[in-house]
KOLNU-466957 format. One record per residue (C-alpha): x, y, z; residue in three letters. Coordinates in steps of 0.02 Angstrom, whole numbers, padded with zeros to 5 digits, always signed. Each point is the difference from the previous one (the first is absolute). Layout:
BEGIN
PT X Y Z ALA
...
//
This chain:
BEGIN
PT +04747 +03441 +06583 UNK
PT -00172 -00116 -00030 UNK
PT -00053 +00050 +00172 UNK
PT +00009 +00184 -00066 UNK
PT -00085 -00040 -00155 UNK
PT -00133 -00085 +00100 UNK
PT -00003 +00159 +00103 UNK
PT -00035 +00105 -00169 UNK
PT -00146 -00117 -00032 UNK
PT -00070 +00011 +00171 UNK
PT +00010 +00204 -00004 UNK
PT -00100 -00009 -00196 UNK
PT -00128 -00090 +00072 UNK
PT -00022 +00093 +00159 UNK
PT -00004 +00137 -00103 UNK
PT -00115 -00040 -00146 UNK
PT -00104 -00115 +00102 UNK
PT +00009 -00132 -00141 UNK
PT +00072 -00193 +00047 UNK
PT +00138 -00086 -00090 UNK
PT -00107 -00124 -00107 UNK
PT -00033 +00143 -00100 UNK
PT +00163 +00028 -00056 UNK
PT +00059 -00183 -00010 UNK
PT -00143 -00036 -00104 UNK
PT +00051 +00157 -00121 UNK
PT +00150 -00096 -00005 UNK
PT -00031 -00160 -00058 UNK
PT -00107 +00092 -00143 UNK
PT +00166 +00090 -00043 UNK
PT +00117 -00175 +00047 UNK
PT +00033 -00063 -00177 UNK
PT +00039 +00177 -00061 UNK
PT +00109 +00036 +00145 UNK
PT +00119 -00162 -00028 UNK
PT +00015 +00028 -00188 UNK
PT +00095 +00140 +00067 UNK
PT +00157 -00098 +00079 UNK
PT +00112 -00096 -00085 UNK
PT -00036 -00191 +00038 UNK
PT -00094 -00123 +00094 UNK
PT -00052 +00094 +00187 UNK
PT -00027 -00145 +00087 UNK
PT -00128 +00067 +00118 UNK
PT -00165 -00050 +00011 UNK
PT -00155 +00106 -00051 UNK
PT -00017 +00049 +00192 UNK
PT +00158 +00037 +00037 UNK
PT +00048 +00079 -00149 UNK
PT -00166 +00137 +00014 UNK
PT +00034 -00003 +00184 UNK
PT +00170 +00082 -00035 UNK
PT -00053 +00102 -00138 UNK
PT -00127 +00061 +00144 UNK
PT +00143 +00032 +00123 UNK
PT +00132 +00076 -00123 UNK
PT -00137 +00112 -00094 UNK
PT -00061 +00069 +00158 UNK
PT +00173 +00044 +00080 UNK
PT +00057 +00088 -00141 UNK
PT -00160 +00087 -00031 UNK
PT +00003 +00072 +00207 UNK
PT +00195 +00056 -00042 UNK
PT -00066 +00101 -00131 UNK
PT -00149 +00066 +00079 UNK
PT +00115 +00042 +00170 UNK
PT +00111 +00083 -00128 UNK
PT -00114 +00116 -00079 UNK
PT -00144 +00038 +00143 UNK
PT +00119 -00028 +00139 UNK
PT +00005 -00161 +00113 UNK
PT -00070 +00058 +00162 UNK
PT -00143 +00074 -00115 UNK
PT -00058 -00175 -00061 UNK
PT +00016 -00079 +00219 UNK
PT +00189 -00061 +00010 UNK
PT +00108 +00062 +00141 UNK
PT +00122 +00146 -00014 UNK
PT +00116 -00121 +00056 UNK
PT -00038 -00143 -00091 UNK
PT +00146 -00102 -00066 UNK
PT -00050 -00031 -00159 UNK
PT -00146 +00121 -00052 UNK
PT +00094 +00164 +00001 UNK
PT +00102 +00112 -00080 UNK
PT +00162 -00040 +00079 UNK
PT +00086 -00162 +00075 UNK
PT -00026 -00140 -00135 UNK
PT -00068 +00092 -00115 UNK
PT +00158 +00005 -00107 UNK
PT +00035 -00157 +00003 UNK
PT -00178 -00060 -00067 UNK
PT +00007 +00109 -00133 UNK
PT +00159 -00072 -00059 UNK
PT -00099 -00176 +00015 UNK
PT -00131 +00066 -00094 UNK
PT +00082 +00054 -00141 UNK
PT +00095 -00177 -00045 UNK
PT -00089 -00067 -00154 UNK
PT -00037 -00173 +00087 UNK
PT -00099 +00076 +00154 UNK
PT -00125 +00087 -00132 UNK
PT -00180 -00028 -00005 UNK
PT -00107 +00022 -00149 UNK
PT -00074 +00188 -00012 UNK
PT -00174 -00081 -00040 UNK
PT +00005 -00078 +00179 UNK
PT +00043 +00145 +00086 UNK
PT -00131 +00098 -00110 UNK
PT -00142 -00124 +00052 UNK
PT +00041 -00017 +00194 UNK
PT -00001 +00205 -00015 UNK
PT -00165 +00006 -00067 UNK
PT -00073 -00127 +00124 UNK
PT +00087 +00104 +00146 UNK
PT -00086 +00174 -00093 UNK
PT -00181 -00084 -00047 UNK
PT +00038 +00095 -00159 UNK
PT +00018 -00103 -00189 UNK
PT +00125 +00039 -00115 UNK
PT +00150 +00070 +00114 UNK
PT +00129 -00039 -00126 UNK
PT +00140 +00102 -00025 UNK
PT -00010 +00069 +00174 UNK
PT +00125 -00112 +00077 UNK
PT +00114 +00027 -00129 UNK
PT -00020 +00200 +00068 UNK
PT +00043 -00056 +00187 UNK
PT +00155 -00111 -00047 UNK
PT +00088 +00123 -00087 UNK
PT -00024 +00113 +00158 UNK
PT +00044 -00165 +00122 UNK
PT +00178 -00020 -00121 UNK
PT +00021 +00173 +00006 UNK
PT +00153 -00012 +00120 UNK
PT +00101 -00103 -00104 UNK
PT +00011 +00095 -00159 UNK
PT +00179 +00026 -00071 UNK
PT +00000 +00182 +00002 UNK
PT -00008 +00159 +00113 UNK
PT -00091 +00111 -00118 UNK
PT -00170 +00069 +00084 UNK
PT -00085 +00001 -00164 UNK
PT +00020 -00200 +00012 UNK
PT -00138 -00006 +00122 UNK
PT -00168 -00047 -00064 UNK
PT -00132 +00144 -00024 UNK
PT -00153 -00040 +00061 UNK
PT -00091 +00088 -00114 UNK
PT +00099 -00085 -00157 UNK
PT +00032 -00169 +00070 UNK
PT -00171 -00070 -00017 UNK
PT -00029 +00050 -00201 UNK
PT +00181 -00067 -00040 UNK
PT -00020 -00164 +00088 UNK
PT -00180 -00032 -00080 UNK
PT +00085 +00048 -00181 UNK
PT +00152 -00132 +00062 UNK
PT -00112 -00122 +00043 UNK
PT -00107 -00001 -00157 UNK
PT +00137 +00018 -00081 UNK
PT +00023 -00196 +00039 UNK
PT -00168 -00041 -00044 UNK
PT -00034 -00180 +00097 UNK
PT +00125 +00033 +00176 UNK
PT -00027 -00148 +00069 UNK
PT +00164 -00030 +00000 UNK
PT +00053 +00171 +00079 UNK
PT +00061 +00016 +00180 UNK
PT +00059 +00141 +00098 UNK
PT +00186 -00016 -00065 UNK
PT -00039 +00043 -00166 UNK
PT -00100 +00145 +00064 UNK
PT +00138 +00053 +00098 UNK
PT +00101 -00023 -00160 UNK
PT -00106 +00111 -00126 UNK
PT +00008 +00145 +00144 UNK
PT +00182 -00006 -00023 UNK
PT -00011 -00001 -00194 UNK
PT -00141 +00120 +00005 UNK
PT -00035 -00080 -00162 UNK
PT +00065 +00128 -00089 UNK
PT -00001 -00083 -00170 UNK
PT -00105 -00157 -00067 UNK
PT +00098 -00166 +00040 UNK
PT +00073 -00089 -00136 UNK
PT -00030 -00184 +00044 UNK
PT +00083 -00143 -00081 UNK
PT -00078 -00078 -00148 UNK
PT -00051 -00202 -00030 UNK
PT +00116 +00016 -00153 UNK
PT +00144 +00090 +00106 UNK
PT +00132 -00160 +00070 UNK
PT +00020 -00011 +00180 UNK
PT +00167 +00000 +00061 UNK
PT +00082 -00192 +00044 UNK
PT +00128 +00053 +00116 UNK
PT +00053 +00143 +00100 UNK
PT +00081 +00138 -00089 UNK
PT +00179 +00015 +00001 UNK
PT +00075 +00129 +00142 UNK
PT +00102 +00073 -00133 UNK
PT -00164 +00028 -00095 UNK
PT -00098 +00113 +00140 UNK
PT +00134 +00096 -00003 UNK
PT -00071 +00150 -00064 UNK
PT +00124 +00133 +00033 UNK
PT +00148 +00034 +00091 UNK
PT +00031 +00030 +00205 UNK
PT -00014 +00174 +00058 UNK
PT +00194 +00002 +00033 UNK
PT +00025 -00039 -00189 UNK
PT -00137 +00127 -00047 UNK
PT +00079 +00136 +00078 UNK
PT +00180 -00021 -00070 UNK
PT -00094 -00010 -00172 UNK
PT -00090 +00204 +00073 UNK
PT -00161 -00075 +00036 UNK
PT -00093 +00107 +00113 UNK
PT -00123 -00049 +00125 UNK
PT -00144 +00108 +00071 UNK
PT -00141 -00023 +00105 UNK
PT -00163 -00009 -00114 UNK
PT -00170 +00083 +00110 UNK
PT -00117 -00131 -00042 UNK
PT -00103 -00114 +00113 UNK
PT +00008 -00116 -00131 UNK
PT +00171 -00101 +00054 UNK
PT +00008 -00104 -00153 UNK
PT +00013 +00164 -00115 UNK
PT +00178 +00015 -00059 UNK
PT +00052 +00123 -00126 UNK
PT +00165 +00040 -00093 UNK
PT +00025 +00178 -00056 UNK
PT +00161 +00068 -00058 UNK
PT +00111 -00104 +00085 UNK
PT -00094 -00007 +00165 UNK
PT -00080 -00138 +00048 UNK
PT -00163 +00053 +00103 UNK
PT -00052 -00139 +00142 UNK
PT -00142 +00023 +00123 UNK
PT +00037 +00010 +00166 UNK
PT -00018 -00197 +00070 UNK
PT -00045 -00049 +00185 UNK
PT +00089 -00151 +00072 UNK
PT -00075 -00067 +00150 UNK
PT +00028 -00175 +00089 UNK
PT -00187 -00055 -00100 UNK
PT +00047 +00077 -00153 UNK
PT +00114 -00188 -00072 UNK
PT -00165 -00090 +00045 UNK
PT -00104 +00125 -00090 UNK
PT +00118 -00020 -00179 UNK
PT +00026 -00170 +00048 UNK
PT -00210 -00033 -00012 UNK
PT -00049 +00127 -00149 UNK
PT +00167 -00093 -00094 UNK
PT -00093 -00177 +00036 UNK
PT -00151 +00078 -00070 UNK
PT +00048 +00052 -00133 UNK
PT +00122 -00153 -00043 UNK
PT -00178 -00104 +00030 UNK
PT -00154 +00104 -00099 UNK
PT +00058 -00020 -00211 UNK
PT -00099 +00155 -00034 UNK
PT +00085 +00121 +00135 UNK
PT +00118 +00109 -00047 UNK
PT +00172 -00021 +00078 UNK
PT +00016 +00201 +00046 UNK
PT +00068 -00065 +00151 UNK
PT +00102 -00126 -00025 UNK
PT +00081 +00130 -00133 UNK
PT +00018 +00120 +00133 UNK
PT +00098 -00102 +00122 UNK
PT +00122 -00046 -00127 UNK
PT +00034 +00150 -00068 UNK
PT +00029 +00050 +00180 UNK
PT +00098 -00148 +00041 UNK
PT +00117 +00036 -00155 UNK
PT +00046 +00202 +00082 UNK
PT +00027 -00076 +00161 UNK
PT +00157 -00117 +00019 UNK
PT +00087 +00043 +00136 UNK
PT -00025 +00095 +00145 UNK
PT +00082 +00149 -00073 UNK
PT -00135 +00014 -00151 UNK
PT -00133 +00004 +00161 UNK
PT +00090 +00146 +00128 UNK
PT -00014 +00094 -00186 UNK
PT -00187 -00024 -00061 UNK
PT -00038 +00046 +00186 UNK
PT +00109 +00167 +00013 UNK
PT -00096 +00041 -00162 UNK
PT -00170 -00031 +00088 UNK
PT -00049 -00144 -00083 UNK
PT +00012 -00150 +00121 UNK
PT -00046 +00023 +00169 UNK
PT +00000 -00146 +00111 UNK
PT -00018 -00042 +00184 UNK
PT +00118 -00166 -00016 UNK
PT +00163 -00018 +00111 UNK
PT +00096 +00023 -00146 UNK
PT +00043 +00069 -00196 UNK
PT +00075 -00198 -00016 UNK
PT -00181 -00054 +00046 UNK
PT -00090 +00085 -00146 UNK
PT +00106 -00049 -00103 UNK
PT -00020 -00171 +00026 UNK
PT -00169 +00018 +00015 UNK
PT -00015 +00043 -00186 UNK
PT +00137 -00141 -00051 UNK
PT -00096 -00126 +00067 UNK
PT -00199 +00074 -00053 UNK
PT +00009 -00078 -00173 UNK
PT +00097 -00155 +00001 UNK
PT -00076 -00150 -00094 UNK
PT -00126 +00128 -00074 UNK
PT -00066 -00040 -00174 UNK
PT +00013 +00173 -00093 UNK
PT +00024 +00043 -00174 UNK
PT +00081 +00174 +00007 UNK
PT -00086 +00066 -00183 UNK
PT -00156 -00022 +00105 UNK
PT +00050 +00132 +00134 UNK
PT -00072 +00177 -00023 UNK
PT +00171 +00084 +00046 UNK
PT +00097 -00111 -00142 UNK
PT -00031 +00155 -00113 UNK
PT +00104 +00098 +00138 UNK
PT +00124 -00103 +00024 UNK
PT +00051 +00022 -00189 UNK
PT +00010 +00166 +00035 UNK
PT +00100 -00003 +00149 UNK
PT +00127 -00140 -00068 UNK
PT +00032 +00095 -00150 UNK
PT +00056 +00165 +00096 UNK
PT +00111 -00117 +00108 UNK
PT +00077 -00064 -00162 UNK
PT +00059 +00189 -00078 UNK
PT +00165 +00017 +00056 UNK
PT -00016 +00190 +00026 UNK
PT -00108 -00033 +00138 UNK
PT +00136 -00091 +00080 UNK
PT +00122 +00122 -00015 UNK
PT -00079 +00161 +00045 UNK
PT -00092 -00124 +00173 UNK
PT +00179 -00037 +00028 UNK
PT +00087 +00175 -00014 UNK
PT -00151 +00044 +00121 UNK
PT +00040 -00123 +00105 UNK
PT +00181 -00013 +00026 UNK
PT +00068 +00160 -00043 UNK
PT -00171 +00143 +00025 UNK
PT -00089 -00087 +00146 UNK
PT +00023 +00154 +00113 UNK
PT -00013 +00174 -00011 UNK
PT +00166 +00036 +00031 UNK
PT +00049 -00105 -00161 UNK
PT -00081 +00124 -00102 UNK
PT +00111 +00143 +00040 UNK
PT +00146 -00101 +00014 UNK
PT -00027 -00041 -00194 UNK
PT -00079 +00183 -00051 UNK
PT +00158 +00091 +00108 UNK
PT +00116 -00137 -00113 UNK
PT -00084 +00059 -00150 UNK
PT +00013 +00170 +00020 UNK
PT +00202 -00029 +00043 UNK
PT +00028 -00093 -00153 UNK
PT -00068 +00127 -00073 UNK
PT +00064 +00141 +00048 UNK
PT +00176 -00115 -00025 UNK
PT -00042 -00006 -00176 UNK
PT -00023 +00163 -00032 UNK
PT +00142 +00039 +00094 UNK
PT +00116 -00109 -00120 UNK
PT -00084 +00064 -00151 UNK
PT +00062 +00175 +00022 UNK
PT +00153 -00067 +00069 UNK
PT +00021 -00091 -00183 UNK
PT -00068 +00153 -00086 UNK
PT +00131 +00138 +00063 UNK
PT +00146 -00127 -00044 UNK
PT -00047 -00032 -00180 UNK
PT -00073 +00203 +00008 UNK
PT +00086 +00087 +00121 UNK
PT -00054 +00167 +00005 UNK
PT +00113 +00146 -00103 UNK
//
């Protein structure tokens, strides 16, 4: 892959006409910055390190470009194997979206505005990787995809939203399209403990299987959202937006759960999400059931393989479940699943009126006893009356 990343530089500055010491030396301006970002020592040197800053910045930056204006637009083959729509191109966007392959935003921002000749270009990459992630999200809704005409006010509100985002990269972009940042973030206080070990299994267990939730009459329905994370529990039904399982989508929760386990202030919307999921699904079974309702669809070889896919998403995962926004929910649902008449009437619906058939078997058995009463009464009344 560095000889394609050294391709992507060649084809910027064939294109702009400007040489590479311009953008190394941007760089080493932005060098001290740019390693407060990872976590430890790098040990690279100054050259290396804004030589691969260089070569990582500009790869991404000709992905993104190729995915909005097209890659034979900006000079690359229509059968290139890396710059195009097609072949690899999966693949490197499930590379791209693991949190340890991120580059700063800032970086990409400033190699962007070199490439453009234009100042102040931030926010506009954030625009282009939300397009460039597009084919991973979670869900099929059409209304998921970015407008155009929306996406740039929203991610300019996100991002100042942050105020300093030097620390932001394109997986928390990617992120805050999924959450659509529907509500303000509640991030974790100075004075709030942090947790010292993981939290008991027993203890994410927020409700019940889907098995267990239907002998208690819980309902489930198909909720038309593009928001995937937007349960709701009405009534007995619980309402879950239709989820897309793909062979990228365990890396995808895999790297927004490491994200969110590793930024204090970001809300664990996530992480909450996955677990609640992971508590419906325990078998198989609860998985052939949430997708004949329409609310899993996957393209895995198996129900057995999603459901192990959510068993094993959140293991050794610090998560306090009174932090999780569906915790509320879960009270809600758990205490339907507790009232016994629920249980009886799901399993007289189950066992004894799960066909139509059953119906008039029991109405036709009705009307017989009844008619056998009546019959009995009169037979009764003209022996104690009989008539004169």
């Amino acid at each position: 892959m560095e000889f394609h990343k050294w391709r992507a530089v060649n084809m910027i500055m064939a294109r702009t006409g400007k040489g590479i010491e311009i953008y190394i030396d941007a760089m080493k301006e932005l060098e001290e910055r740019a390693r407060a970002c990872y976590q430890g020592p790098i040990a690279l040197s100054v050259n290396e390190f804004t030589e691969m800053l260089v070569l990582d910045g500009c790869f991404v930056l000709e992905l993104f470009r190729g995915t909005v204006e097209g890659f034979q637009q900006i000079g690359y083959a229509r059968n290139d194997p890396v710059f195009a729509m097609r072949g690899l191109m999966h693949s490197i966007q499930r590379d791209m979206v693991m949190l340890e392959n991120q580059l700063p935003l800032f970086v990409l921002d400033r190699l962007l505005e070199l490439q453009l000749g234009t100042p102040n270009q931030t926010g506009l990459v954030a625009q282009v990787a939300v397009k460039f992630f597009d084919p991973l999200m979670p869900t099929g809704e059409a209304s998921t995809r970015p407008n155009p005409s929306r996406l740039k006010p929203w991610l300019e509100e996100s991002l100042n939203s942050l105020g300093d985002n030097g620390d932001l990269h394109c997986l928390d972009v990617f992120r805050r399209s999924l959450l659509k940042l529907c509500y303000t973030p509640n991030p974790r206080s100075e004075e709030d403990p942090l947790p010292l070990n993981l939290v008991d299994k027993r203890q994410q267990q927020l409700v019940h299987c889907v098995t267990e939730l239907r002998e208690a009459g819980v309902k489930f329905k198909t909720r038309k959202t593009d928001r995937f994370w937007d349960i709701r529990f009405e009534h007995g039904c619980l309402e879950i937006p239709k989820l897309l399982i793909h062979d990228g989508t365990r890396s995808l929760f895999s790297n927004l759960i490491a994200f969110e386990q590793c930024h204090i202030d970001s809300t664990k919307d996530i992480t909450s999400y996955i677990i609640f999921m992971d508590n419906l699904i325990n078998s198989s079974e609860d998985v052939s059931y949430l997708h004949y309702c329409g609310i899993i669809e996957h393209w895995l070889g198996s129900d057995a393989e999603v459901a192990d896919l959510f068993n094993r998403l959140c293991q050794e995962v610090f998560f306090d479940p009174k932090d999780s926004y569906l915790s509320k929910l879960s009270d809600e649902v758990n205490y339907y699943y507790s009232r016994r008449w629920n249980a009886l009437k799901a399993t007289l619906k189950h066992r004894y009126f799960n066909n139509p058939w059953a119906y008039f078997s029991f109405f036709a058995a009705v009307i017989l006893l009844v008619l056998t009463l009546v019959q009995s009464f009169y037979a009764v009344y003209a022996y104690y009356k009989p008539p004169s």
